[in-house]
C-alpha positions in Angstrom: -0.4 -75.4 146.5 0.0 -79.0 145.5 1.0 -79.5 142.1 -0.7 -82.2 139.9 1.1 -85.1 138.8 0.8 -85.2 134.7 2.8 -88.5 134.0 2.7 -92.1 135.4 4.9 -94.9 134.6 5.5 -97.8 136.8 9.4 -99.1 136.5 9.3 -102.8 138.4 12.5 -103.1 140.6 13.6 -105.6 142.4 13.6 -105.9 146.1 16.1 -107.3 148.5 14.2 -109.4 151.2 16.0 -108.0 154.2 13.5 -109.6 156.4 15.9 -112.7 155.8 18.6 -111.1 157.4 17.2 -109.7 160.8 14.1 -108.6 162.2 14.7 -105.2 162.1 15.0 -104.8 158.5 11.2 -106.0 158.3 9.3 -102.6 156.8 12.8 -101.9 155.3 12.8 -100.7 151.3 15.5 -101.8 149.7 15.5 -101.5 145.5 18.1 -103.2 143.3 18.1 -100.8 139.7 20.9 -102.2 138.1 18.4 -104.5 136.4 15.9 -104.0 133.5 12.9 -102.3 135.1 11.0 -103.8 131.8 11.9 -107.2 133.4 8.4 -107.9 135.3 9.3 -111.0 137.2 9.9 -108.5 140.6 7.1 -108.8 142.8 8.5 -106.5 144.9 7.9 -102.3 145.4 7.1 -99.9 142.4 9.5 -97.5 141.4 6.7 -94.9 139.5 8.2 -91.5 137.4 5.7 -88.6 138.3 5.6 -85.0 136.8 5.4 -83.1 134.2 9.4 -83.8 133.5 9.2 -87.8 133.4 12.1 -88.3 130.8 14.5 -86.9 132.9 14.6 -90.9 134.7 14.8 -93.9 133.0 16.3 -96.9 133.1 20.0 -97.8 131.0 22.0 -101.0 130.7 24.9 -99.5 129.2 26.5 -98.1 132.9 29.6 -100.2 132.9 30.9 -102.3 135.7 32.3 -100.6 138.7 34.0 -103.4 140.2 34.6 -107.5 139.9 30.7 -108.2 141.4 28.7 -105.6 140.0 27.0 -105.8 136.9 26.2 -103.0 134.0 22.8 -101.3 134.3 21.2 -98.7 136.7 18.7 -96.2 137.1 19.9 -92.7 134.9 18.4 -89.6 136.9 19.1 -86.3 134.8 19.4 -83.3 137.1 18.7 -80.0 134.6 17.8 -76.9 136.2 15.9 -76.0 133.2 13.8 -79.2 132.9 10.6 -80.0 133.9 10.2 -81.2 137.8 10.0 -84.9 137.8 10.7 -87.2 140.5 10.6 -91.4 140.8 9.5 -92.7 144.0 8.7 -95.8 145.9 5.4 -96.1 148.8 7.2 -96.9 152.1 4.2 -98.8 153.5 3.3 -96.2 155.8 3.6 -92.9 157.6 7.1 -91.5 159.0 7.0 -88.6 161.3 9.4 -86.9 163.7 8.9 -88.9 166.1 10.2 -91.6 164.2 14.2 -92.9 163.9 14.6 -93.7 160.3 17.6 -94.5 158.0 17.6 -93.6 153.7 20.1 -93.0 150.8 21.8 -94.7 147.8 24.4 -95.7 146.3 24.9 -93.6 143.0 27.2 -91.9 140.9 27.9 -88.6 139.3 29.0 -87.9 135.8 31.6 -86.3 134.9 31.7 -85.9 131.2 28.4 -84.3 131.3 28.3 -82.3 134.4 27.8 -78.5 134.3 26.8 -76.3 137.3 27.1 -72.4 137.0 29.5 -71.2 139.5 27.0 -68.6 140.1 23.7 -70.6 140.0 22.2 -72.6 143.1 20.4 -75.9 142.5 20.9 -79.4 144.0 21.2 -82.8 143.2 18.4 -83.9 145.7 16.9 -87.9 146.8 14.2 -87.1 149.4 11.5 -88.4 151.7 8.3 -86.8 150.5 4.4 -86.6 151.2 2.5 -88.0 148.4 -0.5 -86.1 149.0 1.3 -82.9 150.6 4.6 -82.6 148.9 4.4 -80.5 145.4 6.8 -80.3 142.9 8.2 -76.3 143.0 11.3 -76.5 145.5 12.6 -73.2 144.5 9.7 -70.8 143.8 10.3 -68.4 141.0 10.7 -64.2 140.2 6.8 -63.8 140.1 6.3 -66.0 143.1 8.8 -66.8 145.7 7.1 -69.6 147.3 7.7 -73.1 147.3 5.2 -76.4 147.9 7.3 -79.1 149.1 6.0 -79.4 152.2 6.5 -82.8 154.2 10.5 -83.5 152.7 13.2 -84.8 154.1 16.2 -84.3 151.7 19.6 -85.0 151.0 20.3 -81.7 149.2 23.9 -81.9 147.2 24.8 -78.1 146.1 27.7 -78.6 143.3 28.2 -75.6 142.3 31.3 -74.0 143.6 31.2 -69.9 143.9 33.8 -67.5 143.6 31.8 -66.0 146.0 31.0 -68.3 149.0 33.1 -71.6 148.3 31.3 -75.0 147.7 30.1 -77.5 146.6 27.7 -77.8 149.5 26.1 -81.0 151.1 22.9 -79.8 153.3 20.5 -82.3 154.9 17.2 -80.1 154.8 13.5 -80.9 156.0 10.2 -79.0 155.1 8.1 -79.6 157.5 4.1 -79.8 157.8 2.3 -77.2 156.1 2.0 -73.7 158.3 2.0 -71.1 155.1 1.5 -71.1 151.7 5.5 -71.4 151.5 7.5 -74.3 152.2 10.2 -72.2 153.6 8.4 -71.2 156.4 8.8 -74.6 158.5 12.7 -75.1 157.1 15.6 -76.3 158.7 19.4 -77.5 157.1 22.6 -77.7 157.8 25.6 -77.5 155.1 29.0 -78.6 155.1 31.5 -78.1 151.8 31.5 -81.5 150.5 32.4 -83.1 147.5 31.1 -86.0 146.4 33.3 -87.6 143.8 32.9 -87.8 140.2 32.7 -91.7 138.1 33.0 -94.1 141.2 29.9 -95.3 143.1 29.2 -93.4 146.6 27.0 -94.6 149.0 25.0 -91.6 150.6 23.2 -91.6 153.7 20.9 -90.0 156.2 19.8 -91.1 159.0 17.0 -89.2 161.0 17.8 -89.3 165.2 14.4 -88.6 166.8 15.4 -87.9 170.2 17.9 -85.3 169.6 15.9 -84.0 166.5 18.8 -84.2 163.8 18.9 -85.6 160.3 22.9 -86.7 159.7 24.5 -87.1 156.1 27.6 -89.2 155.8 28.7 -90.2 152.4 30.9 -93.6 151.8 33.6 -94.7 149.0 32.6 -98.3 148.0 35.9 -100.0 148.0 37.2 -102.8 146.0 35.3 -105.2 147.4 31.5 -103.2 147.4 32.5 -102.5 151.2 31.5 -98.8 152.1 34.3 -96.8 153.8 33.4 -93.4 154.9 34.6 -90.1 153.4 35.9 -88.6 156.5 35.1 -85.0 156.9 31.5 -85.5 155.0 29.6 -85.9 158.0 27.0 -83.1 158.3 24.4 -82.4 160.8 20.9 -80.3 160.3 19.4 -79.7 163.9 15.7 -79.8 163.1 14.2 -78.6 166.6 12.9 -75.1 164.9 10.2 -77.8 162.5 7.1 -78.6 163.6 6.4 -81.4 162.3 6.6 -83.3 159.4 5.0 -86.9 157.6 6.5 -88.6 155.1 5.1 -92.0 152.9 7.8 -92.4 150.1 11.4 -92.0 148.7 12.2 -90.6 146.2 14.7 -89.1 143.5 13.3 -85.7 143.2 14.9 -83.7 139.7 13.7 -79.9 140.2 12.9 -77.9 138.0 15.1 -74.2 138.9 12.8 -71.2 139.0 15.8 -68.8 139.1 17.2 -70.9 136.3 17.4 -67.7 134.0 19.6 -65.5 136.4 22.4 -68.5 136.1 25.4 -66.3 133.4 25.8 -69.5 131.6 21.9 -70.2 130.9 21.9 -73.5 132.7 22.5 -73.8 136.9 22.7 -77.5 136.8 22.9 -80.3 134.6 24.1 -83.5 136.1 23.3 -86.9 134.8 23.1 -89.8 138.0 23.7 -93.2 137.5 21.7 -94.3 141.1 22.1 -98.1 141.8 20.5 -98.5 144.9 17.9 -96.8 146.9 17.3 -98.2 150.8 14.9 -96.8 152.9 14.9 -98.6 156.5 13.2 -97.5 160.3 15.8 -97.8 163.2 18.7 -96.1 163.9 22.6 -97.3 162.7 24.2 -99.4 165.3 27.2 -101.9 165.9 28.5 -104.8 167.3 25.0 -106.4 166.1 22.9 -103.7 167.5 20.6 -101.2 165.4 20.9 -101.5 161.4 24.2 -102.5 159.8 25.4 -100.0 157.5 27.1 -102.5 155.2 23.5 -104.6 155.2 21.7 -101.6 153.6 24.8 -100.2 151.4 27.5 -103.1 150.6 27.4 -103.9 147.1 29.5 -107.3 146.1 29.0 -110.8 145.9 26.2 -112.3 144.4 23.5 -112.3 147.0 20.2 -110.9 145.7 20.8 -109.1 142.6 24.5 -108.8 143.6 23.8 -107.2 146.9 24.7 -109.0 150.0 24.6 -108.6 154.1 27.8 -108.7 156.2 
């Protein structure tokens, strides 16, 4: 059942206008949030915080430089399994099924003086696609009622915990598709590889959705001294998605879960990490080269001046 949405609050962000640099990049979102979101000069998308949970994201100027070009500030997402599901998401402009070849991520970056995941707890760091009418805000269920409501979600799923058990941590592309139950799981499909993504320097993170061969692929990237994103080789990972049925998606979003099985985690707490996200990019097409399809280091580079210190290569 769709959950309610019990807090609004609309965070201006700015907008890189990536219709200057190609066609293709036309109904592309592309959000700058290393500036003051109180700063109301952007005419471009609305970031808005929804959910019970809402002060789990807001904006903070004090995340220091990472390199020569960037500049302090970003979006602060706090991922707390025992917190109150929030997420902060952007309209895309439209409908996105899976029929449809789409690219989305960020660039972000984990914390490592405040991070705690149980070894023997299971909750992600998420950023998602979702359905704003469809897609609710209990991912994990809970003892008294296993089922979840986030139907219509296309996720980048990051699993940090690392069991004595089964190994980890764990990236997993994962998509709920359309609603066929009154659980989410029942239209599900992931994949997982055991990927870390590094603590205190900025990652780029992204998934692009292939509609002919019915795959959503995760790659994550190092931003090197320059802003120029280098992939972190072995951190490819592929969910085949030909078991969904379907699926229809109208934003992005940060999505902070609340954990239903939080209490079974020995320490009290499966997750608390606190995300410093700098970018969010959202952009139809597929990845190409050579000038063909979008350019990665269009929708990820982060140097220069450019808009808001983001530029095209």
């Amino acid at each position: 059942m769709f959950r309610s949405k019990t807090a609004r609050l609309a965070l201006p962000v700015f907008v890189i206008a990536v219709a200057a640099f190609q066609a293709a990049y036309a109904s592309a979102v592309i959000l700058d949030l290393r500036s003051d979101p109180e700063d109301t000069s952007s005419s471009g998308p609305v970031l808005f915080i929804e959910g019970p949970g809402a002060s789990a994201v807001d904006y903070t100027g004090g995340t220091p430089a990472a390199f020569s070009s960037d500049r302090r500030g970003s979006l602060l997402a706090t991922y707390d399994g025992a917190h109150a599901a929030t997420r902060a998401e952007v309209d895309l402009g439209g409908f996105y099924t899976q029929d449809d070849d789409f690219v989305f991520g960020a660039v972000l970056m984990l914390d490592s003086a405040t991070f705690h995941a149980d070894p023997f707890g299971f909750h992600p760091i998420s950023l998602s696609l979702i359905n704003q009418v469809t897609t609710g805000f209990d991912r994990s269920g809970d003892p008294g009622d296993f089922r979840a409501d986030t139907f219509d979600t296309v996720e980048i799923a990051y699993f940090p915990q690392v069991s004595p058990l089964f190994g980890g941590p764990f990236l997993s592309p994962s998509v709920f598709g359309e609603q066929v139950s009154d659980d989410a799981f029942a239209n599900f499909a992931f994949g997982s590889s055991e990927t870390a993504i590094p603590f205190d320097v900025p990652v780029g993170i992204i998934a692009e959705h292939v509609a002919s061969n019915e795959t959503l692929v995760v790659t994550l990237y190092m931003m090197d001294g320059t802003g120029v994103p280098v992939e972190i080789q072995g951190s490819r990972t592929v969910a085949q998605l030909s078991s969904i049925s379907g699926f229809a998606v109208n934003a992005l979003a940060i999505t902070a879960c609340q954990d239903g099985f939080n209490a079974f985690s020995p320490s009290g707490l499966s997750l608390h990490a606190e995300t410093s996200y700098e970018r969010l990019l959202f952009a139809p097409g597929r990845l190409g080269t050579n000038g063909s399809g979008l350019s990665l280091s269009t929708l990820l580079r982060v140097a220069g001046e450019g808009a808001r210190g983001f530029t095209a290569r």
